[in-house]
C-alpha positions in Angstrom: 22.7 68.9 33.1 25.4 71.0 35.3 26.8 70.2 38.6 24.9 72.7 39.9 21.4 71.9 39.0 21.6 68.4 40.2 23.0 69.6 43.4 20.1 72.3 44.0 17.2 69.3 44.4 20.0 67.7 47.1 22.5 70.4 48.9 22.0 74.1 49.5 20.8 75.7 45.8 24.2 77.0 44.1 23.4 80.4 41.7 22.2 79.4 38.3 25.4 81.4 36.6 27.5 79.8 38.8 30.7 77.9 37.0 31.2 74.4 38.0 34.4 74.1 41.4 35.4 71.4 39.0 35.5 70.8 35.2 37.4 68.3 33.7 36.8 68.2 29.8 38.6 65.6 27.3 41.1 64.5 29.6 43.3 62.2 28.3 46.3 60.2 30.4 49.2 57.7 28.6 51.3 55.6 29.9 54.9 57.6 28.0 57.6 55.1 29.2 57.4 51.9 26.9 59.0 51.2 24.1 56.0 52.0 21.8 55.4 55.2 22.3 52.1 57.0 24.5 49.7 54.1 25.1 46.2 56.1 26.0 44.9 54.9 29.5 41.8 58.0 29.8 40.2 58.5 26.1 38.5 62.0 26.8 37.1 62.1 29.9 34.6 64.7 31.1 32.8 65.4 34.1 31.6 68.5 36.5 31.3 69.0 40.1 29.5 72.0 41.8 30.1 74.2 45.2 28.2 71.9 47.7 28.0 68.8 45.7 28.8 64.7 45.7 29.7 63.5 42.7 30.2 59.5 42.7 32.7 57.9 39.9 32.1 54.0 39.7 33.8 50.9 37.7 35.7 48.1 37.7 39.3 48.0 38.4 41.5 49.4 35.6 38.6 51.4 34.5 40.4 54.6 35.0 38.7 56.1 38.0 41.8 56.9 40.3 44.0 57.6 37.7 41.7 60.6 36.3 41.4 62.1 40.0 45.4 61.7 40.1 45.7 63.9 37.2 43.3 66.6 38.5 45.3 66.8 42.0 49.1 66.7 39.6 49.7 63.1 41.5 49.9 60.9 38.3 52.0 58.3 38.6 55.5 58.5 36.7 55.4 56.8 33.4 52.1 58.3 32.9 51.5 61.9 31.4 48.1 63.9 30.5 48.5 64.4 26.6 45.2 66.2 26.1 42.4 68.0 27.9 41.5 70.8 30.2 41.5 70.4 34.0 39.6 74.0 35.5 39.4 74.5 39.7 37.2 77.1 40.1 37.7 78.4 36.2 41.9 77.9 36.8 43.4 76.1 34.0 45.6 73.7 36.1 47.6 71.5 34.0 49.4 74.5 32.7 50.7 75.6 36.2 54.3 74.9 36.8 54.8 72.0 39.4 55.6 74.5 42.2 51.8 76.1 41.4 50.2 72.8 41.1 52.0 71.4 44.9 50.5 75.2 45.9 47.2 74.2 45.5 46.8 70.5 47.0 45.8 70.7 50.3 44.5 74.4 49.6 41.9 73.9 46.8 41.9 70.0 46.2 43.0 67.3 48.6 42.6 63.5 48.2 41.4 61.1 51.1 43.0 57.4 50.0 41.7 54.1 51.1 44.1 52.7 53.3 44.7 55.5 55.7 47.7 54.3 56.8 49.3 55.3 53.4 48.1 59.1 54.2 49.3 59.0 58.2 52.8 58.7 59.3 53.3 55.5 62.3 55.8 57.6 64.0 53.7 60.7 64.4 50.4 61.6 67.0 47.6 62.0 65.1 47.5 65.5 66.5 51.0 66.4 64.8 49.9 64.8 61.5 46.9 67.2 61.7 48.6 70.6 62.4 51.0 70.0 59.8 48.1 70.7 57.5 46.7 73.9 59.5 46.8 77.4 58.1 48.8 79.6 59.8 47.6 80.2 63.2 50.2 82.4 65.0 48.7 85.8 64.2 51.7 87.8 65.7 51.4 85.7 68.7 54.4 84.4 70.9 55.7 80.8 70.4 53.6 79.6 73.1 50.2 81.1 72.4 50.8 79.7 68.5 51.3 76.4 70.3 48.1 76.6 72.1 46.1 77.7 69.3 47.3 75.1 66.9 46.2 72.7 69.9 43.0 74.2 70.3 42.4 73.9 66.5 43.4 70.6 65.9 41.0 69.7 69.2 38.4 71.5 67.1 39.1 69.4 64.0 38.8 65.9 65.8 35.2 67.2 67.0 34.6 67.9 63.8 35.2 64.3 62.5 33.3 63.2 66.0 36.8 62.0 67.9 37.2 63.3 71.5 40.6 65.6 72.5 42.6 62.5 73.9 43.4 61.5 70.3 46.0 64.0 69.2 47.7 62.2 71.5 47.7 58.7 69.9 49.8 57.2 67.0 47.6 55.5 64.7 48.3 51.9 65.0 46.2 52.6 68.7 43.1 53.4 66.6 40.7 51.6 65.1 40.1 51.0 61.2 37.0 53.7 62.0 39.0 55.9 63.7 42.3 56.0 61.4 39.8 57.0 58.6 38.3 59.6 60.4 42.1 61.2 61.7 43.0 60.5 57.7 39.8 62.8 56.8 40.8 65.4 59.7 44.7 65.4 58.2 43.0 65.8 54.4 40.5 68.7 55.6 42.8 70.6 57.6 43.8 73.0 54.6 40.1 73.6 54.3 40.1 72.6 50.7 37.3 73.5 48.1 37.4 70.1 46.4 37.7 66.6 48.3 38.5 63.8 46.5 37.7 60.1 48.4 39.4 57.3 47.0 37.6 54.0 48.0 37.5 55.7 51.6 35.2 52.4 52.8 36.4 49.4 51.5 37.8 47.6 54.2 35.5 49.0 56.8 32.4 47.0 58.3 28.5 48.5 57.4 28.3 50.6 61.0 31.7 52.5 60.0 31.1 52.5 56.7 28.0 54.3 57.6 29.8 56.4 59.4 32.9 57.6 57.4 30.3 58.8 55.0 27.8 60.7 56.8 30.9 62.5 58.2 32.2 63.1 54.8 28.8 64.1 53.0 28.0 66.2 56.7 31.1 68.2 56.3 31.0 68.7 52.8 27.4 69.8 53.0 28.5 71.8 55.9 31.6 73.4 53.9 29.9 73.9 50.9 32.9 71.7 49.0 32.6 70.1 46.4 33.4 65.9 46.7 34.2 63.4 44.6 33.8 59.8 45.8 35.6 57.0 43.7 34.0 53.5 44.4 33.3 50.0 43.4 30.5 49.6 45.7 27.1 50.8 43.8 25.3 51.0 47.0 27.5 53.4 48.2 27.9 55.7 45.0 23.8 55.5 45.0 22.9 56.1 48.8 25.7 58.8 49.1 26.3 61.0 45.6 23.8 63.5 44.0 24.9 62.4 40.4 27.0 59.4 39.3 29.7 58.9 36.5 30.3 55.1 35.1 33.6 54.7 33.9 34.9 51.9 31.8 38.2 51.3 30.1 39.5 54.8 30.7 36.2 56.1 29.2 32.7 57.4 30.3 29.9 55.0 29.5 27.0 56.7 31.5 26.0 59.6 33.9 22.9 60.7 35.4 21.1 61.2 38.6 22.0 58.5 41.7 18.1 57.4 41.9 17.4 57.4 38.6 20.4 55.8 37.0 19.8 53.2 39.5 16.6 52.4 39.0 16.7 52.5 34.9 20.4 52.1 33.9 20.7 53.0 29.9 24.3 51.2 29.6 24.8 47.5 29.1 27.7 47.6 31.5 25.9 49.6 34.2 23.4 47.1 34.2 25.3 44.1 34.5 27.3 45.8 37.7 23.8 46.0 39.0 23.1 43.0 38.6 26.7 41.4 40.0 25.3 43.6 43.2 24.3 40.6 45.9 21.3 41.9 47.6 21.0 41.5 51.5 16.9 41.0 51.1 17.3 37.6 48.8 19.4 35.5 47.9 19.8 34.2 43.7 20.1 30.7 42.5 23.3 32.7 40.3 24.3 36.1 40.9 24.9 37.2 37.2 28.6 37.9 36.7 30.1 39.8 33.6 32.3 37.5 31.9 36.0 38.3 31.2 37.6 41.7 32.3 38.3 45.6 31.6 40.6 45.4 28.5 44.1 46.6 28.6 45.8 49.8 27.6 46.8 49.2 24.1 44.5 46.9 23.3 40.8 48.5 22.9 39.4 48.3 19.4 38.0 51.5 17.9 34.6 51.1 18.8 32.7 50.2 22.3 35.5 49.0 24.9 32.4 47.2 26.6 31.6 45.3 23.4 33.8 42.3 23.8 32.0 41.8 27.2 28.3 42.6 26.4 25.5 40.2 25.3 23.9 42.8 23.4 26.8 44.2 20.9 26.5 43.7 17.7 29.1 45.2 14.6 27.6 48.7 15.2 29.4 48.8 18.6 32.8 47.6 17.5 33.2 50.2 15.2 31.3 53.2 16.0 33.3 56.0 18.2 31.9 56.3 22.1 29.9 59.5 22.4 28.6 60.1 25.7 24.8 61.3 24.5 21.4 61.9 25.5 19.4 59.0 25.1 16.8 60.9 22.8 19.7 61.5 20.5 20.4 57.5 20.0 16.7 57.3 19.3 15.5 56.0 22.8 12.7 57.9 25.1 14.2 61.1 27.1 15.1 59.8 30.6 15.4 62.6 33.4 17.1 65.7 32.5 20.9 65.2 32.2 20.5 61.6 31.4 23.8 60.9 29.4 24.7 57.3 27.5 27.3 55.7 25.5 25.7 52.6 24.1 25.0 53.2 20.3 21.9 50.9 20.6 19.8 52.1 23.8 16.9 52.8 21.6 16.6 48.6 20.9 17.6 47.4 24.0 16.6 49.5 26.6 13.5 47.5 28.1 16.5 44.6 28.5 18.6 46.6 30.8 16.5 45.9 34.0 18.9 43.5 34.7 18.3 43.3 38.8 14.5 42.6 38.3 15.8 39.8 36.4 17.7 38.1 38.8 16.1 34.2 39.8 15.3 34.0 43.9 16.4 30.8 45.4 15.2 29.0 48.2 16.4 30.5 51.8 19.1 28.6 52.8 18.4 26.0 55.7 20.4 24.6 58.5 21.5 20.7 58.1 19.1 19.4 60.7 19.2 20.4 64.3 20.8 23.6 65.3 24.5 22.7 65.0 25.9 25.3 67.0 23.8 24.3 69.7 24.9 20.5 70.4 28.1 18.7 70.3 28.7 17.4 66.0 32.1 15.1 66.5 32.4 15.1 62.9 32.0 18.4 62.4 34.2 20.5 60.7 35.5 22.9 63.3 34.1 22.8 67.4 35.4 26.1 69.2 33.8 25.5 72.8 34.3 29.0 75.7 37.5 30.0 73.9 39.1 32.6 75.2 42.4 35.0 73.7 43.7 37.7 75.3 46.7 39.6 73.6 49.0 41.4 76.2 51.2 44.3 75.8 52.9 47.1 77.2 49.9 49.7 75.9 47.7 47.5 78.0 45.7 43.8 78.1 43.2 43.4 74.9 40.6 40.7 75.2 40.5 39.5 71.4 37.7 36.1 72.3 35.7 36.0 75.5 34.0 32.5 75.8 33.2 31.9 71.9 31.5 28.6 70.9 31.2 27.7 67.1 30.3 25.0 65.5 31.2 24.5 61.5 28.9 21.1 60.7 30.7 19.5 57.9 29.2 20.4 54.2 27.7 23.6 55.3 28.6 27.7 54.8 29.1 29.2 58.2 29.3 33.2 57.8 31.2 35.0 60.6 30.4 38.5 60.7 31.0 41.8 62.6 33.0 45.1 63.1 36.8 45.9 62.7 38.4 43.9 65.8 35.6 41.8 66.9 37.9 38.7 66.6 36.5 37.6 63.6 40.6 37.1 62.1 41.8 35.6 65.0 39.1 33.1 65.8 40.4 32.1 61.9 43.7 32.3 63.0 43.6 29.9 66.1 41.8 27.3 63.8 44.8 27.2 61.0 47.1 27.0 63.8 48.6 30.5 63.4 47.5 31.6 66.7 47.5 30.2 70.2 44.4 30.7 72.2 44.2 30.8 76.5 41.6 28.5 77.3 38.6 26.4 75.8 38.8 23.7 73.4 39.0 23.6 69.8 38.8 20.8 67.3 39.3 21.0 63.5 39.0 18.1 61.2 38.9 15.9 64.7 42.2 17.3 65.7 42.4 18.8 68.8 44.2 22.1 69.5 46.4 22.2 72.8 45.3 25.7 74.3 48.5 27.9 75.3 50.6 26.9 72.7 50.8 26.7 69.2 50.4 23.1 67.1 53.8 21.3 67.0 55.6 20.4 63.6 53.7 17.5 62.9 50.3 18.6 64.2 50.5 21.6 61.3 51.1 19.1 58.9 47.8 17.0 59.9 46.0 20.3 60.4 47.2 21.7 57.2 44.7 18.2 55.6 41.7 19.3 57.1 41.9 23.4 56.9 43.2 25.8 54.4 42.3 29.8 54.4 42.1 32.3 51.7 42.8 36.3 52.9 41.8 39.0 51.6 44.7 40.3 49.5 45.9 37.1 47.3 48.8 39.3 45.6 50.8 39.7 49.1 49.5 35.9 50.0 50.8 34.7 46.2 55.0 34.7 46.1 55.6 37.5 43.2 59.0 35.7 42.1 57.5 32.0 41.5 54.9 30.8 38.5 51.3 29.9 39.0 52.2 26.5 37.9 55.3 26.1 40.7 52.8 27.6 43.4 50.3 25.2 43.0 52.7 22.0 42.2 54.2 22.6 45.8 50.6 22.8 47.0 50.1 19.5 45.6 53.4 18.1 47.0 52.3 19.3 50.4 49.1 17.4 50.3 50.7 14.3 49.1 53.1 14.8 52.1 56.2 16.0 50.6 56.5 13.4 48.2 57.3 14.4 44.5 56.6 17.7 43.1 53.2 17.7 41.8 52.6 17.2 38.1 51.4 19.2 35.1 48.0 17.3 34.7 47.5 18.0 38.8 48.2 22.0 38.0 45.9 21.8 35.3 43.3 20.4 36.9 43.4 22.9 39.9 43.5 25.7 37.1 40.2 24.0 35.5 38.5 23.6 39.1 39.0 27.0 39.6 37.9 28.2 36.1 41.3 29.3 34.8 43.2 27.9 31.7 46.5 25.4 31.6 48.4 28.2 30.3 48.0 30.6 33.4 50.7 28.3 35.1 53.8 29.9 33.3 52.6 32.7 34.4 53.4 34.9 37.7 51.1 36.9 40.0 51.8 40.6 38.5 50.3 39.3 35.4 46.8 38.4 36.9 43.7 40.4 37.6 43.0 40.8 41.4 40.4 38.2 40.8 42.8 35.8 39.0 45.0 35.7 41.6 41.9 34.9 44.3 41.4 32.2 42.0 44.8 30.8 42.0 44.9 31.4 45.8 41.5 28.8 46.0 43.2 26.3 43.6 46.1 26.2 46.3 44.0 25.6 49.3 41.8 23.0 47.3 45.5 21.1 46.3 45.0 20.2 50.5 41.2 18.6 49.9 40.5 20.1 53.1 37.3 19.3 54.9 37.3 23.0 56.2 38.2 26.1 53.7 38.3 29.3 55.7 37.7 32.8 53.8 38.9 35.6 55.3 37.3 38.7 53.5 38.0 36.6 50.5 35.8 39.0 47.9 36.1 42.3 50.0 38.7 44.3 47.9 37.1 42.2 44.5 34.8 44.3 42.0 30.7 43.4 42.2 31.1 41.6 38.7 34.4 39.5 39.9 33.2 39.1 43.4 29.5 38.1 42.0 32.5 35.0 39.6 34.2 34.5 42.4 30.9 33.9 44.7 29.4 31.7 42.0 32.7 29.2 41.9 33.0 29.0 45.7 29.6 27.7 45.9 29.5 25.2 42.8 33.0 24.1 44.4 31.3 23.7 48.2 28.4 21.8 46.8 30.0 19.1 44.5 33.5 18.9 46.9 31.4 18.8 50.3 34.0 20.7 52.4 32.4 23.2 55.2 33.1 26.4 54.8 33.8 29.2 57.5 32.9 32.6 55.4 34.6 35.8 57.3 33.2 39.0 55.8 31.6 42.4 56.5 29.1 42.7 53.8 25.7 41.2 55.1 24.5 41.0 50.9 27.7 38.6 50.4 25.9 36.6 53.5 22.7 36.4 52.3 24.2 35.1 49.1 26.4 31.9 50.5 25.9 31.1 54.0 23.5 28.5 55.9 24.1 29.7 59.3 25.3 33.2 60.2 27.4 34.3 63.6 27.8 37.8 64.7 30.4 38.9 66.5 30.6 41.8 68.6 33.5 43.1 70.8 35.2 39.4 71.3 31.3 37.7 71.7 29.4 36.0 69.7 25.7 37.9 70.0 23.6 36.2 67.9 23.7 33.0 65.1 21.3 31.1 63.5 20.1 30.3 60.0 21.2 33.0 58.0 18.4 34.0 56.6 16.2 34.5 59.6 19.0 36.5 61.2 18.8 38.8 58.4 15.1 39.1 58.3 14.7 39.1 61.8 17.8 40.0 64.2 17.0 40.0 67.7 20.7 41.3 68.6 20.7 45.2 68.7 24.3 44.4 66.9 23.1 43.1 64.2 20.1 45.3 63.9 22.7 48.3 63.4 24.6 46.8 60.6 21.7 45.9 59.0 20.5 49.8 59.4 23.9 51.1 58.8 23.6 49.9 55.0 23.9 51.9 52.2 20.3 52.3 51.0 18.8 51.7 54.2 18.7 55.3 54.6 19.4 58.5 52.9 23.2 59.2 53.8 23.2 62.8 54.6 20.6 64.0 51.3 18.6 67.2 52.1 15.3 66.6 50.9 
């Protein structure tokens, strides 16, 4: 199947002759600086994207997603060369061009859009600036001053174009919110009017309403534009609610491509099933969310055959020696599934009826409240009590209230989900219970230790504190020192909890290690030489060293993949249930919700709307809040698809 025919039952129809914006064919990246020689990273990529057309790429991290996109725009990283392949824009050869021709056309024909848009927009710059530095040239002949007003004018025009009002050129973009950096970041990308837009992971950290959001812009103004985009993303819902055709890359390889709906609905890959399956649902929740065991192999070390094999319950010799071709199923033996249909598994033709792995997935009960409602009446030996707090940060720029009159209750031995939009308060509500942060006025207890208001916890009040709360953030690599060993991370955890005294020994780190899942040997080594989900691991064996009554997770699983999140979500609630300790679950997917919490609390500018038993908040919200997010979901509705 082309680009182009996919995108005709979706976009505006693109002429049948038409070549492909994009054609990548056999595209192969090494890493060329070790000792060994080229070390392949892609093995023979291939993939298409028409005029008009959304083309998701999806897969775990290491899989090879951004580093193929990277190589189309001439951004690889250094240590890494293509060594085979063709790259075409619009028919152009472009890995031939000399590096003065390939800088010529970012910007102009391709331009990427990275996750964190702060690592695309300058502090020190307006956002207006950052735009116009992107504009074509505008002068016409004109006088200095008349170019000036017409680069104003158009970068005005741009910002309506991303749905931001004049007043923002203006602003830097620490004065923005996460929503509105990504939109000034799509603005700054866009301003060259590119043919090709490439998103890297433009919604991770963003909550379901700006999610929502970023990508009806970015599928409006590419249908609008008639460019082609590329969206690179670990979230299936996403890559399925927003992309015409998808691409499933594994180990630097593609493993499956077809339609959004129907590879959704009938995946005819091992490995794309069990990333559906990982996927937690907001509709139910599963006794186990299934989890792929183990991880994407390293460069250097895949065998000849499958890379998934090691991994898959249904490999058998066949796939460990057998070379990956990317095939019609009807080829392999297996009943034709929608034109374009394209598989790598040698054995689709036997297992195919297996791979309805989501169907297979075992309901569990709703979770219930522990008796009364909790956040309702005073629980002295509950976990945390926040009663009317109040926190309002003051500045130069102006007075933000962060909490206005928040009461939460965390009854001991229960899941507490916290939930809303960027800069609700969500963090600092955290923050104030750890004793990071000082709060204005209410009363807050954790553990039965009270908080003094206006100040922050003296020496000795930490250290109590530190016994009955621990928190795990969102990024365990910058949380984890890089310079010390798992094993002399966790051993000072220990001594901490045993109140300075001795060290912590060996049998106390490997017990951590075996609570957590990990093996005794993971404690000579350091953080650089973990998976992103390792690392969250070791990060939970430190805050359990404390045997706190209260663990705090702060977006804990956000940046995680759906099979290492689905792990990760699995341990933290066999851990809760046999260690007893209340958890206070911070996050911004509602599926994630569904999946661990009793009681739910949605936050909204600083308030808490709405709480209750989680799962009749998510069936039935009364809030208009939470109604939104839940409507903002990928899946809830067609994002931006023509029918």
């Amino acid at each position: 199947m082309t680009a182009q025919a996919t995108a005709a039952s979706r976009t505006t129809p693109a002429e049948p002759a038409a070549r492909p914006l994009l054609a990548v064919e056999g595209l192969r990246v090494a890493a060329t600086a070790g000792p060994a020689g080229p070390v392949p990273i892609l093995d023979g990529i291939s993939l298409e994207v028409g005029r008009g057309e959304c083309i998701g790429i999806v897969g775990e991290s290491g899989s090879g997603k951004s580093l193929a996109m990277r190589a189309v725009a001439g951004l690889l990283p250094s240590g890494t060369g293509v060594t085979g392949g063709s790259v075409r824009i619009d028919g152009r050869e472009v890995l031939t061009l000399s590096p003065r021709d390939r800088h010529a056309l970012r910007g102009r024909s391709v331009t990427l859009l990275m996750q964190d848009p702060f690592t695309m927009l300058h502090p020190q710059l307006t956002c207006g600036r950052q735009i116009a530095d992107g504009l074509r040239d505008l002068d016409g002949g004109q006088g200095r001053r008349a170019a000036k007003a017409a680069r104003r004018k158009e970068v005005e025009r741009r910002l309506a174009e991303v749905g931001l009002g004049p007043d923002v050129a203006d602003r830097y973009p620490h004065e923005l919110s996460g929503g509105m950096r990504q939109r000034v970041a799509a603005a700054a990308a866009l301003a060259g009017d590119p043919e090709l837009l490439i998103a890297d992971e433009p919604t991770t950290a963003l909550d379901a309403a700006n999610q929502h959001a970023v990508l009806e812009l970015l599928r409006g103004l590419q249908q609008s534009r008639q460019m082609g985009l590329v969206l690179i993303t670990h979230d299936l819902r996403v890559a399925f609610s927003a992309c015409d055709r998808v691409y499933v890359l594994y180990a630097g390889q593609v493993l499956e491509h077809g339609n959004s709906q129907e590879l959704e609905s009938g995946p005819l890959h091992p490995y794309t099933a069990g990333l559906l399956a990982s996927e937690p649902s907001v509709r139910e929740r599963f006794a186990e969310l299934p989890a792929i065991p183990g991880s994407v192999p390293a460069p250097g070390s895949r065998g000849p055959g499958c890379p998934f094999a090691d991994r898959c319950a249904h490999a058998a010799q066949v796939c460990r020696s057998e070379p990956v071709l990317l095939l019609p199923p009807e080829k392999a033996g297996a009943p034709a599934d929608g034109a374009g249909r394209l598989s790598a598994c040698v054995r689709i033709a036997e297992i195919g009826g297996a791979l309805v792995a989501p169907a297979a997935r075992r309901t569990a009960e709703p979770a219930t409240a522990p008796g009364e409602s909790a956040d309702e009446r005073p629980d002295r030996d509950a976990a945390l009590v926040a009663t009317s707090v109040d926190r309002t940060f003051r500045s130069s720029a102006g007075d933000h209230a962060a909490l206005l009159d928040v009461s939460l209750t965390v009854p001991r031995n229960t899941v507490v989900a916290l939930v809303g939009e960027s800069g609700s308060g969500k963090t600092t509500l955290a923050r104030i219970a750890v004793g990071l942060e000082t709060f204005d006025g209410g009363t807050v207890s954790v553990g039965g230790i009270p908080l003094p208001a206006g100040r922050r916890p003296t020496t000795a009040d930490r250290r109590r504190l530190a016994e009955q709360v621990q928190i795990v953030f969102q990024d365990p690599y910058s949380s984890l020192n890089p310079l010390r060993t798992v094993g002399a991370t966790l051993r000072e955890a220990l001594a901490a909890a045993a109140g300075g005294r001795g060290r912590g020994d060996a049998s106390g780190v490997d017990a951590l290690l075996a609570q957590v899942g990990l093996p005794g040997s993971y404690a000579s080594r350091r953080p650089a030489a973990l998976s992103g989900g390792e690392r969250q691991r070791v990060a939970l064996a430190r805050a359990l060293a404390a045997r706190p009554r209260l663990l705090i997770c702060d977006e804990a699983v956000a940046a995680l993949d759906v099979s290492v999140q689905a792990q990760l979500l699995n341990l933290l609630v066999t851990l809760q249930r046999t260690e007893g300790f209340a958890v206070l679950f911070i996050t911004h997917d509602l599926g994630v919700v569904r999946q661990i919490a009793d009681l739910v609390a949605v936050m909204h500018r600083g308030r808490i709307v709405e709480r209750g038993v989680a799962a009749e908040v998510l069936d039935a919200p009364q809030h208009p809040w939470t109604r939104r997010m839940l409507d903002a979901l990928p899946g809830a509705a067609d994002i931006g698809r023509t029918p």
